[in-house]
C-alpha positions in Angstrom: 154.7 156.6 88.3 152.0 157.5 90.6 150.2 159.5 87.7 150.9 157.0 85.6 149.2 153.9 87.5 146.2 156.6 88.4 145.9 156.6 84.5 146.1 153.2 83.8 143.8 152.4 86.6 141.1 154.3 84.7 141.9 152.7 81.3 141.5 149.0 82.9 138.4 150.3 83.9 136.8 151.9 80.2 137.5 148.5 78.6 136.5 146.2 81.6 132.9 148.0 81.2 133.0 146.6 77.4 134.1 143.1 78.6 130.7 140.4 78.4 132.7 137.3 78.6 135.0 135.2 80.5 137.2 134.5 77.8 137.9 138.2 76.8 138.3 139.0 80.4 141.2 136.7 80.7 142.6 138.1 77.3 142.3 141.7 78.9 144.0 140.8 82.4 146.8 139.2 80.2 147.5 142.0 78.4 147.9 144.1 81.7 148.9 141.7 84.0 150.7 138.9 82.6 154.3 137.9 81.3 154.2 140.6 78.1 151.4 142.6 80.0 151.8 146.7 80.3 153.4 146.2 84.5 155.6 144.0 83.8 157.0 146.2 81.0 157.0 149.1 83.6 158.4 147.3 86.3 161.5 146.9 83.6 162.1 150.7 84.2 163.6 149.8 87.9 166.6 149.0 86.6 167.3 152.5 85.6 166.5 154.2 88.7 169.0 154.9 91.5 169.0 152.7 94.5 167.6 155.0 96.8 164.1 154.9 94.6 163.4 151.7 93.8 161.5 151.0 97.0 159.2 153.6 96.4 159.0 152.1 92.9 158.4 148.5 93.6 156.3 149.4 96.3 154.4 151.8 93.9 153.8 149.2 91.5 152.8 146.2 93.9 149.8 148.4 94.9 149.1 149.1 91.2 149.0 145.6 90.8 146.9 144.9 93.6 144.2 147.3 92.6 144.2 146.0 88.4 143.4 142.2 90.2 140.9 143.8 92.4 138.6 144.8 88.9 139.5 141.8 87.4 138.2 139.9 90.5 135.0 142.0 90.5 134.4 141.9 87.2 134.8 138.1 87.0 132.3 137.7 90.0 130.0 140.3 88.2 130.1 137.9 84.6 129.6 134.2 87.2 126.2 136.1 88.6 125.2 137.7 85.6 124.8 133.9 83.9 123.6 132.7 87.2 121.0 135.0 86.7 120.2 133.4 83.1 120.5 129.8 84.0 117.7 130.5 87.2 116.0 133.3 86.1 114.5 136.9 87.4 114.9 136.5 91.0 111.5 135.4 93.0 110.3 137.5 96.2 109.3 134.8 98.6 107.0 137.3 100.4 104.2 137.5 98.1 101.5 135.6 98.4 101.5 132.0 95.7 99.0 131.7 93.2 98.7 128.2 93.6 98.4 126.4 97.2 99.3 122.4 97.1 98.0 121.8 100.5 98.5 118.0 101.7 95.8 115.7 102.3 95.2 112.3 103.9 94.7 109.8 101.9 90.5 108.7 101.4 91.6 105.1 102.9 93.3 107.2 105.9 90.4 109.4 106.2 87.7 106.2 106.2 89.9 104.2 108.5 89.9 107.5 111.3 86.6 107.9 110.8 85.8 104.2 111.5 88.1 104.7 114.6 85.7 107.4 115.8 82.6 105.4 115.1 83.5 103.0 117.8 86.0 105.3 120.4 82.0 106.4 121.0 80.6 103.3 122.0 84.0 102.3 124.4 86.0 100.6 122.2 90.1 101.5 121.4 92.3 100.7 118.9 94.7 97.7 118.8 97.4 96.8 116.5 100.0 94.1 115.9 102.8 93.0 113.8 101.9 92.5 109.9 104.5 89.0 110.2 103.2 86.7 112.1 103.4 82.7 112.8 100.2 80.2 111.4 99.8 79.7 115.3 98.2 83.5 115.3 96.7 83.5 112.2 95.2 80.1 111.8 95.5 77.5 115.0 94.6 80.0 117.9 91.5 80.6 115.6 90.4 77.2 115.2 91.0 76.7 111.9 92.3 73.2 110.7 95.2 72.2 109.4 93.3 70.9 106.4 91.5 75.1 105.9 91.9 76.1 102.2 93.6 79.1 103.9 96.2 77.8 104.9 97.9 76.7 101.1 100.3 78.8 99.4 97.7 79.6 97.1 96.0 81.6 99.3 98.8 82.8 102.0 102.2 84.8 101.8 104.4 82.3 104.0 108.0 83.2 104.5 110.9 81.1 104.1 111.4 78.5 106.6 115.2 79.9 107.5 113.6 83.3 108.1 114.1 84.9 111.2 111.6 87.3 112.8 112.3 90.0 115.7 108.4 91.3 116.3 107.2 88.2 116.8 108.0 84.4 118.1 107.1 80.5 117.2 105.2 78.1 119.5 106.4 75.0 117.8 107.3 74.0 114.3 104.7 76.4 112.2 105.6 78.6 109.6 106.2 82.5 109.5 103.4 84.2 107.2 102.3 87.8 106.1 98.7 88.1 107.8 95.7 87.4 106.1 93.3 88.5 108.4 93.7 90.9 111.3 92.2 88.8 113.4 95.3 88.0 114.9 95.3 91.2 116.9 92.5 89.6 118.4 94.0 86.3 119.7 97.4 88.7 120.8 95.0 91.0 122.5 92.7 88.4 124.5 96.1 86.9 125.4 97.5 89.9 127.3 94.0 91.3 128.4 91.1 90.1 130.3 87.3 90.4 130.0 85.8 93.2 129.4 87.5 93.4 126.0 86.5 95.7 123.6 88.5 96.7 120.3 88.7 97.9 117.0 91.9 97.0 114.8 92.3 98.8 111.8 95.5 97.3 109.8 97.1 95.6 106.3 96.9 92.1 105.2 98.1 89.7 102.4 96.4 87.3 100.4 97.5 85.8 97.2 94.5 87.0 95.2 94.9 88.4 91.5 94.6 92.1 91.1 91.3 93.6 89.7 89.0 95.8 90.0 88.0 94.3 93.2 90.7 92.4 94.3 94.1 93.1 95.7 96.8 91.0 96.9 97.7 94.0 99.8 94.6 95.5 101.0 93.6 96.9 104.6 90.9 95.2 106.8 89.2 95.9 110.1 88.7 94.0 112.8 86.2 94.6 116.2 86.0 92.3 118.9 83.7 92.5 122.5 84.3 89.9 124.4 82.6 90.5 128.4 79.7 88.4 130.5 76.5 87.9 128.8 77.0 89.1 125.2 75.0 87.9 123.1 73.4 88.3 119.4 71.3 90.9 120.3 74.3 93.0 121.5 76.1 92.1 117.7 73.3 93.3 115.8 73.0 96.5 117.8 76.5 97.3 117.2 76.4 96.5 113.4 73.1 98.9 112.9 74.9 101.5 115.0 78.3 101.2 112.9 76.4 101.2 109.4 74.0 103.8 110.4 76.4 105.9 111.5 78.7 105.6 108.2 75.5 105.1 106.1 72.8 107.3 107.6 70.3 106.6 109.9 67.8 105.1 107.5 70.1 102.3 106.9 68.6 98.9 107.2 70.5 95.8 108.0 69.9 91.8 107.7 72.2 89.1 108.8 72.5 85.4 107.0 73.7 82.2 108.4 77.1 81.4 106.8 80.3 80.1 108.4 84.0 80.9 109.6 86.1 78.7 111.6 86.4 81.1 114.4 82.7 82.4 114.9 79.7 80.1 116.1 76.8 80.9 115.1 78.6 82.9 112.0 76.8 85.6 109.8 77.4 87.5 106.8 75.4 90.9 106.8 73.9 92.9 104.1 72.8 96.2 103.8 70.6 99.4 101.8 70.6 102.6 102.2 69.6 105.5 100.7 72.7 107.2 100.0 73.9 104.2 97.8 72.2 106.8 94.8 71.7 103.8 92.1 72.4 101.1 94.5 69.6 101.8 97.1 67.2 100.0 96.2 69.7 96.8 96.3 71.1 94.6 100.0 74.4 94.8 99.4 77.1 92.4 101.3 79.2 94.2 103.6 81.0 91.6 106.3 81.2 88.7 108.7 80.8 88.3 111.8 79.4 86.3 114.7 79.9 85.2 118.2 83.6 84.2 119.1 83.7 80.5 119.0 83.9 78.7 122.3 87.6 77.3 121.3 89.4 80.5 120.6 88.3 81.7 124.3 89.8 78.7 125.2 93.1 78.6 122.8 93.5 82.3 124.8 92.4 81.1 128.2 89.3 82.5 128.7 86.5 80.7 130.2 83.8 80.4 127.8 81.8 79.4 130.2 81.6 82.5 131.8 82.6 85.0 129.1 81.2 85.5 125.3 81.6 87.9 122.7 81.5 88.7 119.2 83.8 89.3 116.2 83.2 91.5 113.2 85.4 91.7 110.2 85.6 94.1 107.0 87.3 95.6 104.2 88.2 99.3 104.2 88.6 99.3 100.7 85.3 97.6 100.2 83.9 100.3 102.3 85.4 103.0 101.1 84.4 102.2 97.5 80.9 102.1 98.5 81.0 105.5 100.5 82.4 107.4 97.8 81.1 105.4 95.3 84.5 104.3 93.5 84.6 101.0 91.2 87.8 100.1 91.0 90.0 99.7 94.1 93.4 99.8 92.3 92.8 103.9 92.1 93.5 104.0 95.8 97.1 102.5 95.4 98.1 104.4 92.3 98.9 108.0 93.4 97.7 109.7 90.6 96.7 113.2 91.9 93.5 114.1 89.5 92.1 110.8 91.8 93.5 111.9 95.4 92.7 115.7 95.5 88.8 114.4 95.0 88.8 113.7 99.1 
């Protein structure tokens, strides 16, 4: 029996080495191992042997049996891998070097808003932030604008439903909750827990209910500086605005500021500017922001004596800017994530 099972061991063997498939691999082990299968059939013989050998026998034959499952197992795990193999592919050596590097990059309005940041960490200001929900009392009273401001309609503002309930920030009264439209409100939050000096730069999203274009967007980012300290005066907001634009511009950057008007400014301006690294647009004063000295009521809404303290506000986009410093016309590239765009910056 033990020649026997040597030579049926190397039989199993030939015609599993001709076997490509899972289906005639079970045939095969069915033929050998099964019900009808060739050990079954031997293990018949028992019957005719005398007592005293049929141990040996069935032991015999159990570990012919266990060796025939053994190939049948390796071949089955050797058919699995080998279509493995064709469903992934030649196998990849990770330790050679790619021939393509995707390297991530910060996004251009990221870039121009750190880069804004720097401009005035150098001159002693630091970067404040608040909450993107806030309450009309923020965004609209504390900055003296009135209740009859165009602003303040659901045609211009995001308001939220007046059963909403907000954790990051609280009412003073009966006014509404509202996405910020202006991050101005950073200033009234920071004059609140501060006192004079006062000198910050806010960076942040707002919300206005304008139609998307070209050069409009209903979600767009703004920044916001604000001094506030004895004596400031105009002199001291036209020297930061040629340092901030020279600075992002180039120092042959010229500046010129016009009367206009915003609730929470007085005297307000809007500012244009020229430079040389406009290419085509040099030769043109192009408008660029608001600003102005902190109106005597919003010191006061914030409990600061305007009698002793002044400051000034400045307020831009950092799409606007950004458009102009890489000289982009259409802001709804920067929201669209296509890559060819992007992996310009």
């Amino acid at each position: 029996m033990q020649a026997l099972g040597e030579d049926l061991v190397g039989e199993v063997a030939e015609k599993l080495g001709r076997v490509h498939s899972a289906a005639a691999l079970e045939d095969l082990k069915a033929s050998y191992l099964g019900p009808k299968g060739v050990l079954r059939e031997a293990v018949k013989r028992i019957q005719g042997l005398d007592p005293e050998e049929r141990p040996r026998f069935g032991k015999t034959v159990n570990h012919l049996k266990a060796r025939l499952e053994d190939l049948f197992r390796e071949k089955l795990e050797e058919l699995e891998l080998s279509l493995l193999r064709q469903k992934i592919g030649e196998p990849i050596d990770i330790t050679l070097n790619s021939s393509e590097r995707m390297a991530g990059k910060i996004h251009p309005l990221t870039q121009l808003r750190h880069r804004l940041e720097e401009i005035f960490h150098r001159v002693g200001f630091v970067t404040a932030d608040g909450p993107e929900i806030e309450t009309e009392w923020f965004c609209f009273d504390a900055l003296n604008t009135p209740d009859s401001h165009p602003a303040r309609e659901v045609m211009d503002t995001f308001f939220l439903h007046k059963d909403a309930r907000v954790e990051t920030t609280t009412k003073r009264g009966s006014e509404r909750y509202l996405l910020r439209s202006h991050t101005s409100t950073v200033q009234i939050r920071t004059m609140l827990k501060e006192t004079p000096p006062i000198r910050v730069v806010v960076p942040g999203r707002v919300f206005r209910r304008d139609v998307t274009d070209a050069t409009h967007s209903a979600n767009f980012h703004q920044c916001e500086v604000l001094c506030v300290d004895e004596n400031v005066t105009i002199c001291d907001l036209k020297s930061i605005l040629n340092y901030f634009l020279r600075s992002l511009f180039g120092p042959d950057t010229e500046t010129r500021m016009r009367l206009s008007f915003f609730p929470f400014t007085e005297p307000s301006f809007e500012v244009d500017f020229r430079s040389s690294r406009l290419g085509k647009l040099s030769d043109r004063w192009i408008e660029i922001l608001g600003c102005g000295m902190v109106d005597p009521n919003v010191l006061e809404a914030v409990g600061i004596d305007p009698e002793r303290y002044s400051g000034f506000a400045v307020g831009f986009g950092i799409e606007r800017l950004a458009m102009l410093t890489y000289g982009i016309d259409d802001v709804r590239l920067f929201y669209q994530n296509d890559l060819r765009f992007l992996e310009q910056f």
